[in-house]
N, C-alpha and C positions, 0 to 999 in steps of 0.2 A: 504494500500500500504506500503513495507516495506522500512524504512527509515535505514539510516545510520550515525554517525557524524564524524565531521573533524576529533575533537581533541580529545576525549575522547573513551578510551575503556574499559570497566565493571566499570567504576566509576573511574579509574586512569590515572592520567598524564604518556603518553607512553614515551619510548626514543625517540629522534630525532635523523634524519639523518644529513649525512652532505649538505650545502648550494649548492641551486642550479643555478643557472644564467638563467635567464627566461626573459621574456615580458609582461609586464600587459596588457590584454584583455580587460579591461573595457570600455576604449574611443580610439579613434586615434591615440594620443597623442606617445604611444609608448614608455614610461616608462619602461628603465632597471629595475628589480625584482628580490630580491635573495629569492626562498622557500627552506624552510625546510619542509622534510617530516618523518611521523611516522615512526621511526622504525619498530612497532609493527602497524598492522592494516591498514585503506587507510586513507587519507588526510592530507592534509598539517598542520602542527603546528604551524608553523611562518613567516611570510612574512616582507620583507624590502627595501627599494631602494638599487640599484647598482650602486655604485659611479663608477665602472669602466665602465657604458655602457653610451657610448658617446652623448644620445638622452639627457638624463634628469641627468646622473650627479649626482646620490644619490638620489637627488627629486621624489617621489611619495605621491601619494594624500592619504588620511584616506580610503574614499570609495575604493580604488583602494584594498590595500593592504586588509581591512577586508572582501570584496567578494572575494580575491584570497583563504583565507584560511577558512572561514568562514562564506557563501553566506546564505540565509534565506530559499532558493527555496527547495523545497519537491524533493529529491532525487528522479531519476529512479535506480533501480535496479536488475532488471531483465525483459527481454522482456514480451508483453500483446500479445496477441490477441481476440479478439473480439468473444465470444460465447455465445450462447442465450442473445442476446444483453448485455453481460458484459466483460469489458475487463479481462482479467484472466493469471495470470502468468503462464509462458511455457518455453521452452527449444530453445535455440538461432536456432536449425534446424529447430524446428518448426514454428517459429515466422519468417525467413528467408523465408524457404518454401513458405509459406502463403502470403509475401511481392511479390515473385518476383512471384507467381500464380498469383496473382490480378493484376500486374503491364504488365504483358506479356498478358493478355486476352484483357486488355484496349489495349497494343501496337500493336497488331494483328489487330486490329480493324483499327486503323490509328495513326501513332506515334504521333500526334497530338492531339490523344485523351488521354495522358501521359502528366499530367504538372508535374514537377519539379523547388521546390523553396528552394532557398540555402539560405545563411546566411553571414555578413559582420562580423561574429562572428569563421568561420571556421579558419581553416591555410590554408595559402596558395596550400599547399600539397591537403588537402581535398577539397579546392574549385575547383582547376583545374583538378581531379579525377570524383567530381558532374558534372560538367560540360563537360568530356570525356564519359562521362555516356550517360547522356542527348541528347547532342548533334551527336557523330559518335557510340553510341548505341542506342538510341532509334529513333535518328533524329528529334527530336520533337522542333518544335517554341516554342513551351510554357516549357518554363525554365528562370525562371529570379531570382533575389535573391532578398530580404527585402533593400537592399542599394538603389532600385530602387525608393523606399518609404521615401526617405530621400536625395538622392545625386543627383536624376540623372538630374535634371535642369542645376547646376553646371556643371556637365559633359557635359550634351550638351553645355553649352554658350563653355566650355573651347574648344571642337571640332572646335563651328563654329567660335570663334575666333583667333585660335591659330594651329587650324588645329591635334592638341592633348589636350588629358586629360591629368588632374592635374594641381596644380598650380604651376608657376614661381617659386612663393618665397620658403623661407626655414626658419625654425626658425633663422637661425642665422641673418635674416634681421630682428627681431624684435629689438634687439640692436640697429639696424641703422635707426631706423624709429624716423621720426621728431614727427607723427601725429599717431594714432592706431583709424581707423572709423571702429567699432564696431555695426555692420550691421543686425539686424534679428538675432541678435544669443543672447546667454547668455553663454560665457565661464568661466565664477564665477561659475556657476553651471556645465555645462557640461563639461567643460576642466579644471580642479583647475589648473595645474601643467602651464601649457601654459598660461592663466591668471596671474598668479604668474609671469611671463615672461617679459608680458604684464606691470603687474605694477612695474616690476623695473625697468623697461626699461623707462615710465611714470613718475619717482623719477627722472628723469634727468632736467636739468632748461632747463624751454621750451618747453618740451615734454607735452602730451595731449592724452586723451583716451573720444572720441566722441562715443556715442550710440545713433542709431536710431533704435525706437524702440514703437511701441503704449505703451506698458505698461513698467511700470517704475520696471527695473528687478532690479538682485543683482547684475549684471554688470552695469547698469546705474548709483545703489547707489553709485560706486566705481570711475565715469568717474568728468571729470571737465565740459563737458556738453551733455546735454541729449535731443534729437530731437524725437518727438514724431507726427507721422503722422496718419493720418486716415488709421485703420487697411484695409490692401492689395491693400494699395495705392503707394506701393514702389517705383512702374516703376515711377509715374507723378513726384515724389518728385527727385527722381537722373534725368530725363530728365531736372527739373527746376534747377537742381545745375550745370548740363552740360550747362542751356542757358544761365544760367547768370554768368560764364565764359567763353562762346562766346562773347556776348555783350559787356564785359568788358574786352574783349583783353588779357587773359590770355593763349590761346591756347598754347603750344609748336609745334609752325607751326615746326620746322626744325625737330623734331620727326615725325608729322603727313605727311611730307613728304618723310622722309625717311625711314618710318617704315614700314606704312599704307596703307592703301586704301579703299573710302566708305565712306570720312570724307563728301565729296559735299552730298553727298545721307544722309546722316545724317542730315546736315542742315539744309535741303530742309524738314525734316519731324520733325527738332524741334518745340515743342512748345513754346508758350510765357511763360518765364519767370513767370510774377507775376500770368496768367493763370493756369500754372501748380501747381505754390505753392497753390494756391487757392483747385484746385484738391486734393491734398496732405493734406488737412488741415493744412496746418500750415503758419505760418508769415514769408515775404520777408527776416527778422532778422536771421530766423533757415538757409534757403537758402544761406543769404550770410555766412553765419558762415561756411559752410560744402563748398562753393568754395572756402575762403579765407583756409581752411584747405589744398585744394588740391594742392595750391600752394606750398608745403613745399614737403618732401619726405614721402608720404605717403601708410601706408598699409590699404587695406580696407578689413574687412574680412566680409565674414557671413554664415550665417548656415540656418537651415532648415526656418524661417521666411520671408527667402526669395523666397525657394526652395520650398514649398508647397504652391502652386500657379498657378493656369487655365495660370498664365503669368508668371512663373518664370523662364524659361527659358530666353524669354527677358526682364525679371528685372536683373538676373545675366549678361546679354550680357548688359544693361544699366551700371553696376557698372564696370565691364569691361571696356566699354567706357569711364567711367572717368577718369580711371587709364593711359587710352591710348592719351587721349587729350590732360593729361597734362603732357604728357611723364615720366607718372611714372610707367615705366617699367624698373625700373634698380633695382640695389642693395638698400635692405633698401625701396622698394615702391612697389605697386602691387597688385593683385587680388589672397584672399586665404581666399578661403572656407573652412570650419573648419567642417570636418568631426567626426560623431557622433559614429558610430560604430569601435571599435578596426580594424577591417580588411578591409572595406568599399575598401579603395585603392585596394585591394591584390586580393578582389572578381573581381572586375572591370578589372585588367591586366591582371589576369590568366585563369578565370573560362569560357570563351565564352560565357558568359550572353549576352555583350551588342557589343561586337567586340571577336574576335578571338584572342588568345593570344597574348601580348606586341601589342595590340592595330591594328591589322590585320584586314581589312573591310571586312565586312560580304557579302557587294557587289563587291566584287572585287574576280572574280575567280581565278585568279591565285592565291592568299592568301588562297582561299578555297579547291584549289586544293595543297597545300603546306599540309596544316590541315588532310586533309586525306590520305597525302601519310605518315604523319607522326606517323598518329595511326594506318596506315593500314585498310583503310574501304572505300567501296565505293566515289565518290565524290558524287555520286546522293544523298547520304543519307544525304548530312550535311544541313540542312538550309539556304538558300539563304538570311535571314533577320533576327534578332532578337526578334522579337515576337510580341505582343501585351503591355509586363509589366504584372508585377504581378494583375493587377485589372481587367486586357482585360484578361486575362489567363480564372481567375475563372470566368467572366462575361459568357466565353462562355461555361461554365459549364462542365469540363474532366469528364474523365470515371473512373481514378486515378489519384490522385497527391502524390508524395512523398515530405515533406514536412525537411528538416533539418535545426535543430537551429533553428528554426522561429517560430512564434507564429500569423499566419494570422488570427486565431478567434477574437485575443484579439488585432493586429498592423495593421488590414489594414479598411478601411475607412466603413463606410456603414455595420459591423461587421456583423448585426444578419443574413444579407443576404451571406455573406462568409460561417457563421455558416449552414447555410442551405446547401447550394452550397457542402460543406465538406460533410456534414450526407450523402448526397443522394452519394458522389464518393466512391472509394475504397480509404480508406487514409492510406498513413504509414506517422508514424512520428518519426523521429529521434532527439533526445534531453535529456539532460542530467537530464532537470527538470520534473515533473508534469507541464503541464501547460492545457491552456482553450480550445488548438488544441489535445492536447493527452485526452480530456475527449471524443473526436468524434471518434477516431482514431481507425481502424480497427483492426491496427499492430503498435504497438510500440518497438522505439527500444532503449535501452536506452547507453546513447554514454557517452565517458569523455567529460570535460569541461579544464578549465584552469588550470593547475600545475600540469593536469594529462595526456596532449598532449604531439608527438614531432613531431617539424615543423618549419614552419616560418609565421611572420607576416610582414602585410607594415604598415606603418602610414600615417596619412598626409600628411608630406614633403617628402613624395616618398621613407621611409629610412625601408631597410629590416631586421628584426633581430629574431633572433632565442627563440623558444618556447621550452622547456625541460620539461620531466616531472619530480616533484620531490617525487613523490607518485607512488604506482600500484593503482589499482581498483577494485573491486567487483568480485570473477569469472563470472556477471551477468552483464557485462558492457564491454564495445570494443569500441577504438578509432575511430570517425569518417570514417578516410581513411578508415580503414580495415573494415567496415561496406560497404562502398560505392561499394571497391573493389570487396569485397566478391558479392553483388546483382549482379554489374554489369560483373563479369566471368561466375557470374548461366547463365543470362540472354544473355550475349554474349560472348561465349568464344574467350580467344586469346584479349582481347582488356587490360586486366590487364597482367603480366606474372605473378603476384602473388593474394592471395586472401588476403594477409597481405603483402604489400607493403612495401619496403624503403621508408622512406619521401625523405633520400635524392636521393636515386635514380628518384622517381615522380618529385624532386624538378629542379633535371638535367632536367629530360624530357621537364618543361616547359620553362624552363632558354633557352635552344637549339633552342623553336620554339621563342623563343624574338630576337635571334639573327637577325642584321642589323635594327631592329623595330626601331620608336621612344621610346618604353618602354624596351632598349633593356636592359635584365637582366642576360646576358652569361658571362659577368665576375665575378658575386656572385655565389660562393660557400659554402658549410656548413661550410669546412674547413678555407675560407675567412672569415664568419661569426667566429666560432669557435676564430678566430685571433684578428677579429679586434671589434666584437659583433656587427658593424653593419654596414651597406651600403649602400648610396644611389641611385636609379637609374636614370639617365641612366647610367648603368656600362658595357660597351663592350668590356672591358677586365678586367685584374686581378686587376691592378694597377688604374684605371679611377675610382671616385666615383661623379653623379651627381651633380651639384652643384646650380647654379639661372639658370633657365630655358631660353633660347633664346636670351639671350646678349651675349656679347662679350667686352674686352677690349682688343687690341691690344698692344702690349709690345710700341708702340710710345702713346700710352694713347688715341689712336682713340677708340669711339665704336662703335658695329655693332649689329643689330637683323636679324636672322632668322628663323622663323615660316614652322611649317609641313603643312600649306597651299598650293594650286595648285600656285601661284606666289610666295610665300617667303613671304608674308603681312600678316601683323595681318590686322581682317576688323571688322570696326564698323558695327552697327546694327540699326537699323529704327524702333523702335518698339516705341509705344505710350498706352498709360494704357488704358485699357478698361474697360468696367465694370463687379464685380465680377458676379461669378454663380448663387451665392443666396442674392441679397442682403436684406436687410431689408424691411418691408411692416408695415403694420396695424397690422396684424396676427402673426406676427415677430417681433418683433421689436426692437429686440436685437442681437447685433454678438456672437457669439460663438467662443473662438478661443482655441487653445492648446498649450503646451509647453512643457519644462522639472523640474522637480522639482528636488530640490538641493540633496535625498536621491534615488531618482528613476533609474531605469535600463531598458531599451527598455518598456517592455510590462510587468517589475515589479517581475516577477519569481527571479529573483536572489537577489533581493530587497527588496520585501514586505514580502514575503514567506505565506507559508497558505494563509490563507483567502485574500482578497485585503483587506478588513475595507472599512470604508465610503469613499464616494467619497464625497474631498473636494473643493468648488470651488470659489474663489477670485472674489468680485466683488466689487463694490462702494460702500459707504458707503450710497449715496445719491439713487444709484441703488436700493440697498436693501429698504431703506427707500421708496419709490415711492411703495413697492409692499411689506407692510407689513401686510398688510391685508392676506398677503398668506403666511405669517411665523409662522411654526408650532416647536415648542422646538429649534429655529437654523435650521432648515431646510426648503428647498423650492424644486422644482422638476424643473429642467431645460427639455424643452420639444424642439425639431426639425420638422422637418415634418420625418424622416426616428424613431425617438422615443424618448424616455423620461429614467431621472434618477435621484433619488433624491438626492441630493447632502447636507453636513453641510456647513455652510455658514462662508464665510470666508471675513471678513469685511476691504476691501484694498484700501488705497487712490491711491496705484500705478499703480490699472488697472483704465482704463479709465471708466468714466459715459459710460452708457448701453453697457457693455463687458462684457460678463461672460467668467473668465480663469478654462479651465478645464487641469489637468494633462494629459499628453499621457500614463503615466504609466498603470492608472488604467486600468480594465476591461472592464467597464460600457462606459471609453469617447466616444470609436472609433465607439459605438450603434445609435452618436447623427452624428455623421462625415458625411464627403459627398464625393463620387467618383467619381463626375470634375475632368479633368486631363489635363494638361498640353499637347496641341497636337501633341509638339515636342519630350518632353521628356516621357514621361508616367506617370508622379509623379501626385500624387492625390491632391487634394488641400483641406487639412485638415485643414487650419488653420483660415479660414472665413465662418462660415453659420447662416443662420439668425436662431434668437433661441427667443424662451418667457419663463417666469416664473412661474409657476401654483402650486396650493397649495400640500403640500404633498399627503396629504387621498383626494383631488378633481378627479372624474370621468374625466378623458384626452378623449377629441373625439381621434377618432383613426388618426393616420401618415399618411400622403398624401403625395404621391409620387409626386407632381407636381413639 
């Protein structure tokens, strides 16, 4: 496969262009970026933080800046398709041709027999293009993006408490925050720049960074104290810190009544206090620690350790509650999830995955009837509902899936079974790397990446800011949008007016349908952007930038909340832990769980590059000890019932006795994963399954599906 590099051409350092003002891609975070690009040839030469972009202020991380210019991942550079079973470079007409034949045969069939999976990696422009595609061209349920696999618990608890997605807070409430509970995530690893935030904010007298979390992370290392519960026991442990701030009379009644609603119905299905902590593993001590925390002005954040979860939905709707009990819903206090993917937000607002643009109900026809007068296409064609999620998609096995930015062989749960699911459909994949999905892949296409888009991204705090590119490209390579645009005018004319699009014209298009939304985004413009570099929503006009979500302070110093709920109220939730999917047995007898690792990138293509290398995996030291009779050179083979991988051993007192920590990065984890799913949200719950140890060269009986 032909490669290309950033920075070098025939062995010399080229000129450089002049600096570009960009966005870094890599996390949420949302990190101002200045590239430099080659004179001579394609890729960036130099990358840097933008003191003038308002999010981060000059601040950008290591990782950040050396995958903008200089990423590991095996270039694509010219389209494949798939002959005598090999994939084989071709001519963009042919490889196009070939995409939208296979894709219109499935869609003929039934639009449903078309899944389409985006990415929290797109621009805004390209998400909301895949998703005009999907949805009022092929009309297909099955369309979701990768964010589904990582956010979408979060998302739901934020609906059903708040009546909208996204969080209240904003960075600038970290400043203000007495307390920082640090929740199921690791933002030392997955957010340096916002961590960074985090501990100088923590540098103040008084100030305190709380981690809950089974294994002792590089955020833990960094906190003044570290609560450690029985892995996927979240929900019992926040119910026991909600009881016993009941108990003990800390409620902010004059909140819960003027906010709220559902606080009696909450009571009524508390648990006991030292009950629950018991649940939870851990000691009445940890319990009173984290409500004596809540009393102060607190942010509680967390990330996927809560979200990938059979219950994470109301584990997040639990953490919610505590924010809401103790009336820290104001400035400086609050519930914020800490998204993983650079565009996660921007997929969600714009792309019709999981709502209709700026957050429009998929069951509410008048909204669905807005949608299609808007792109001009039937109303019958658009879907009445959002889908299944990416796991229900391929479970029910399409006829084609077009697959962008994403890497479902190697990111989504129960892998070898995806891997199959994939062979037997017609796949196109779109992506800028080689990855484990382009080795199945009928039709490949190969798209830019970062410093070589133009567009816009969202972050976490809701803030929009602009993507440049500071390079050209390959003549073998085509920007996302115009990839999209192009399939979807072969496929349905009239639904693009171009086959190479304005961003900022698409950017218009979707900004218009936000208009009066909770997400409404009609007062961002490029030009706006262009001025101010960045915006936050909700913006419904020129001059409004979003600010803390659903308060109010009145100019006499009263305050007020109002929620996009059917009453105005934020409502608590009733939910009690249950037991996990898979838990531990005789034949098992150990958890399995995943995370992120401090150099890793989704599913590792822009990271690891080439080969993955061994798969390494963190476990006790006393762990390892108990099963050494099965250690061969440093290695052992961690085995599931869905399969086995021999992993080097990595000897940690911070993961817990019988836990083995596997990377999400690698190839191999997602073969041992499990595809339980959250009933409300669709998210998989990757993060607990019972697993055993077995010698490397040891005959493994075979995987039982049970």
């Amino acid at each position: 496969m032909e490669k290309w590099t950033n920075r070098r051409l025939d062995g010399a350092w080229v000129a450089v262009s002049d600096w570009v003002p960009t966005t870094c891609m890599r996390c949420a975070v949302g990190c101002g970026h200045m590239h430099q690009g080659a004179d001579e040839g394609y890729g960036i030469d130099a990358a840097r933080g933008d003191a003038a972009h308002p999010v981060s202020q000059g601040l950008a991380c290591a990782r950040g800046l050396r995958e903008s210019k200089a990423p590991d991942g095996e270039w694509l550079t010219r389209p494949m398709v798939r002959s005598g079973g090999e994939l084989r470079q071709t001519q963009w007409d042919v490889a196009l041709s070939r995409a939208v034949e296979g894709l219109q045969a499935a869609s003929q069939q039934d639009p449903d027999s078309v899944a389409v999976l985006g990415s929290g990696q797109q621009t805004n422009e390209a998400a909301y293009a895949l998703g005009k595609v999907a949805r009022g061209g092929f009309g297909t349920r099955n369309y979701d993006a990768n964010t589904t696999l990582c956010m979408a618990s979060a998302v739901t608890a934020y609906y059903q408490a708040f009546g909208s997605d996204a969080p209240p807070c904003t960075y600038a409430d970290i400043s203000d925050a007495d307390r920082h509970v640090i929740w199921g995530a690791n933002p030392a690893v997955a957010h340096p720049v916002m961590f960074r935030w985090i501990q100088q904010a923590a540098g103040e007298d008084g100030v305190e960074i709380i981690v809950v979390d089974p294994v002792r992370s590089e955020t833990a290392e960094n906190s003044e104290h570290h609560v450690a519960p029985a892995p996927g026991k979240d929900l019992a442990l926040a119910r026991a810190v909600l009881a016993r701030i009941v108990e003990t009379g800390r409620v902010d009644r004059a909140f819960v009544d003027a906010a709220t609603e559902g606080f009696e119905d909450l009571l009524a299905a508390l648990p006991d206090a030292t009950d629950a902590a018991a649940e939870a593993g851990v000691d009445m001590a940890d319990v009173d620690l984290l409500a004596d925390v809540m009393d102060q002005r607190t942010l509680v954040y967390w990330g996927m350790g809560i979200n990938q979860h059979v219950q994470g939905t109301e584990t997040a709707r639990a953490l919610i509650d505590l924010t809401l009990a103790t009336g820290n819903l104001r400035p400086g206090g609050g519930p914020f999830s800490l998204t993983g993917q650079a565009n996660s937000m921007g997929t969600r607002i714009c792309s019709s995955k999981g709502t209709w643009p700026g957050q429009r109900a998929f069951e509410d026809p008048d909204h669905r009837r807005l949608v299609a007068d808007h792109w001009d296409v039937p109303v019958d064609r658009l879907p009445d509902d959002n889908g299944p999620g990416p796991v229900g998609m391929l479970e029910g096995e399409p006829e084609a899936v077009w697959a962008v930015a994403t890497n479902p062989v190697a990111g989504m749960p129960e892998a070898e079974s995806v891997r199959e699911t994939l062979e037997d459909a017609f796949l196109v994949v779109q992506d800028a790397f080689h990855t484990e999905t382009t080795e199945v892949a009928d039709v490949v296409l190969p798209a830019a990446t970062w410093g070589e888009s133009d567009g816009t991204t969202t972050n976490m705090e809701r803030t929009i800011s602009r993507v440049r590119p500071a390079t050209d490209v390959p003549s073998g390579v085509r920007q996302d949008i115009d990839i999209i645009a192009t399939i979807g005018s072969r496929l349905f004319p009239g639904l693009f007016e171009s086959t190479s699009p304005d961003p900022s014209a698409v950017f218009n298009e979707f900004t218009a349908l936000t208009e009066e939304t909770v997400a409404d985004c009609s007062g961002i413009t490029y030009e706006r952007l262009d001025q101010n570099h960045a915006v936050r929503w909700p913006a419904p006009d020129g001059e409004s930038s979003g600010g803390y979500r659903y308060y109010d302070r009145d100019a006499d110093d009263s305050e007020s909340w109002s929620f996009s709920t059917p009453s105005g109220l934020a409502q608590f939730s009733t939910g009690r832990q249950g037991s996990l999917p898979e838990p531990t047995d005789e034949d098992y007898p150990l958890t399995l769980t995943t995370a992120r690792e401090a150099d890793g990138y989704n599913t590792g293509v822009r990271s690891r590059g080439g080969e993955a290398g061994p798969l390494v995996a963190r476990i006790h030291p006393e762990t390892v000890e108990e099963h050494s009779g099965l250690v061969d050179d440093g290695t052992l083979t961690v085995e599931t019932r869905r399969g086995s991988a021999t992993v080097a051993i990595d000897r940690d007192e911070g993961v817990p006795r019988g836990m083995v920590w596997l990377p999400i990065h690698h190839p191999a984890t997602n073969r041992l994963t499990l595809s339980d799913r959250d009933p409300q949200s669709d998210e998989p719950n990757f993060k607990q399954c019972a697993a055993r140890l077995a010698a490397p060269e040891a005959e493994l009986p075979p995987a039982t599906a049970d």
